[in-house]
DOFI-944251 format. One record per residue (C-alpha): residue number from 1; residue in one letter; x, y, z. Coordinates in steps of 0.05 Angstrom, whole numbers. Example, Ala and Ser with C-alpha at 12.3 -4.5 7.8 and 13.67 -1.06 7.14 Angstrom:
BEGIN
 dovo marnu     px     py     pz
    1     A    246    -90    156
    2     S    273    -21    143
# end
This chain:
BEGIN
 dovo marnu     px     py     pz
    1     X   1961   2091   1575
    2     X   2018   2145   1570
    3     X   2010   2210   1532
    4     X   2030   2175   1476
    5     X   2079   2116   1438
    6     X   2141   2143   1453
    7     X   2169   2210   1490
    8     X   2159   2257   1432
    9     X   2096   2236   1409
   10     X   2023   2236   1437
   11     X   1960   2207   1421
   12     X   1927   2264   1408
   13     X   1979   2280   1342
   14     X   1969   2204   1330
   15     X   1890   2217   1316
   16     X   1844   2234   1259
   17     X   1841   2319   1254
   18     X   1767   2298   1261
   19     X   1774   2273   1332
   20     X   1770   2195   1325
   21     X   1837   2166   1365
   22     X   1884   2120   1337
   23     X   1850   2058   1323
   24     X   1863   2009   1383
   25     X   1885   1951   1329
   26     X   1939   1985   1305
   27     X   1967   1993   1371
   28     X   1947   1923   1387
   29     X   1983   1904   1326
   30     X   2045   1944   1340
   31     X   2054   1984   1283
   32     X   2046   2044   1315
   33     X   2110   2035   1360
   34     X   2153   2025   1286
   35     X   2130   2084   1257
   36     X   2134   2122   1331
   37     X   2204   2094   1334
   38     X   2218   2132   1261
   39     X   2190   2193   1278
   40     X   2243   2188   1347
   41     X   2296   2173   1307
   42     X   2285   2228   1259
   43     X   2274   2276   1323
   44     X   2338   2262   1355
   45     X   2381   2271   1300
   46     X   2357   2348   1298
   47     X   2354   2349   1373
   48     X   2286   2396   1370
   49     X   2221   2382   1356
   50     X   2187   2367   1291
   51     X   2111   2385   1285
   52     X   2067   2323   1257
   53     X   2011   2358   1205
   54     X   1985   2291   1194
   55     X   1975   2217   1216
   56     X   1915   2171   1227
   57     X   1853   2191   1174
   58     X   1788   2162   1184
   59     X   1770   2136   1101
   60     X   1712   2204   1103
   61     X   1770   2249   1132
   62     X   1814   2232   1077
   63     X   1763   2242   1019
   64     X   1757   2301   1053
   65     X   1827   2331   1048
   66     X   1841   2300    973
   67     X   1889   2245   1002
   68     X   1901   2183    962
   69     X   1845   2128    956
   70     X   1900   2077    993
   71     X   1933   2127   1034
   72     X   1969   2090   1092
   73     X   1947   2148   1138
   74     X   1880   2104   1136
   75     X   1920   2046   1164
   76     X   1958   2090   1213
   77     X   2022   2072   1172
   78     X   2044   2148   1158
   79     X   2065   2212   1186
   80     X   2076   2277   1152
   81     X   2121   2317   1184
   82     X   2142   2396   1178
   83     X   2220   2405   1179
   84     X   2248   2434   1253
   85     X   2255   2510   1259
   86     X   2316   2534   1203
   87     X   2319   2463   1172
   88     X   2288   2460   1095
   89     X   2235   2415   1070
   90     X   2285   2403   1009
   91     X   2338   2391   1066
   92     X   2295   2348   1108
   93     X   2266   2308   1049
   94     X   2344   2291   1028
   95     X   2361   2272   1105
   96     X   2304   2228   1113
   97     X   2314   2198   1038
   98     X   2391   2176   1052
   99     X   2371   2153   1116
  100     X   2299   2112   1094
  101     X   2324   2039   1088
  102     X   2357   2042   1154
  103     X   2303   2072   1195
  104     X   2244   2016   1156
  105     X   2213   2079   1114
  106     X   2185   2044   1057
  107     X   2141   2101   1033
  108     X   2172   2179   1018
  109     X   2144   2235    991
  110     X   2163   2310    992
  111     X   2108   2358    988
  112     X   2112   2446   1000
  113     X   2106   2440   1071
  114     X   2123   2372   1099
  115     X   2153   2308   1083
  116     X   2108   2242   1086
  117     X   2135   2184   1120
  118     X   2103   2114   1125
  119     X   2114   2045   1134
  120     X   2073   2005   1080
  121     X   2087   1932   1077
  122     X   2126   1929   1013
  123     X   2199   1897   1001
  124     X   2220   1963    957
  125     X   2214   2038    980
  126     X   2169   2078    944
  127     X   2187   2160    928
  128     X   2148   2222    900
  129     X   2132   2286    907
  130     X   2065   2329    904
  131     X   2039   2399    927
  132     X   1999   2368    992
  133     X   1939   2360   1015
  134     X   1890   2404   1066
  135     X   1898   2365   1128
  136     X   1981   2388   1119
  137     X   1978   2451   1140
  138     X   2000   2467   1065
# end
């Protein structure tokens, strides 16, 4: 298997901050190539990287860092991203958000240090905003 989904992002930023990999059904299942395929997107229309703080959380990592009981990082649906070098998270946030329906973002939420991406299964996109959770890097 490659380094990761797509050119810009690996495996290892894919995986649970407590070391368990991606889970092999979601690859199986393709989901992780639609949200990979977001984050690409969202990478080459700043033409530099973006850090990922967050994806996959095994269900005791997430108690762990205070994220929500049905986070989609549990189903390897989200991504929480930091802004690239000069760009805002206010900025970023407002990019992503005029941009969500056509890249298939159905969840968005703006936090201090990152904005949350994901791809729940829902017809309507759901917004809001918090202070962040541990795993962030907040």
């Amino acid at each position: 298997m490659a380094n990761g989904p797509t050119p810009h992002l690996s495996w290892k930023e894919l995986a649970c901050k407590d070391g368990t990999p991606y889970p092999k059904e979601f690859i199986k299942d393709r989901r992780v190539y639609r949200l990979a395929d977001i984050f690409e997107d969202i990478r080459y229309s700043y033409s530099r990287p973006i850090k990922v703080v967050s994806a996959f959380r095994t269900p005791s990592w997430n108690r762990k860092v205070g994220g929500a009981r049905n986070s989609m990082h549990m189903e390897g649906r989200a991504l929480d991203l930091q802004p690239p070098k000069g760009i805002s998270v206010e900025e970023f946030y407002r990019d992503i958000r005029f941009r969500a329906k056509h890249l298939g973002i159905m969840g968005l939420g703006r936090y201090e240090t990152f904005v949350h991406i994901d791809i729940r299964p829902t017809q309507k996109i759901a917004y809001w905003s918090g202070t962040g959770v541990k795993d962030s890097g907040a």
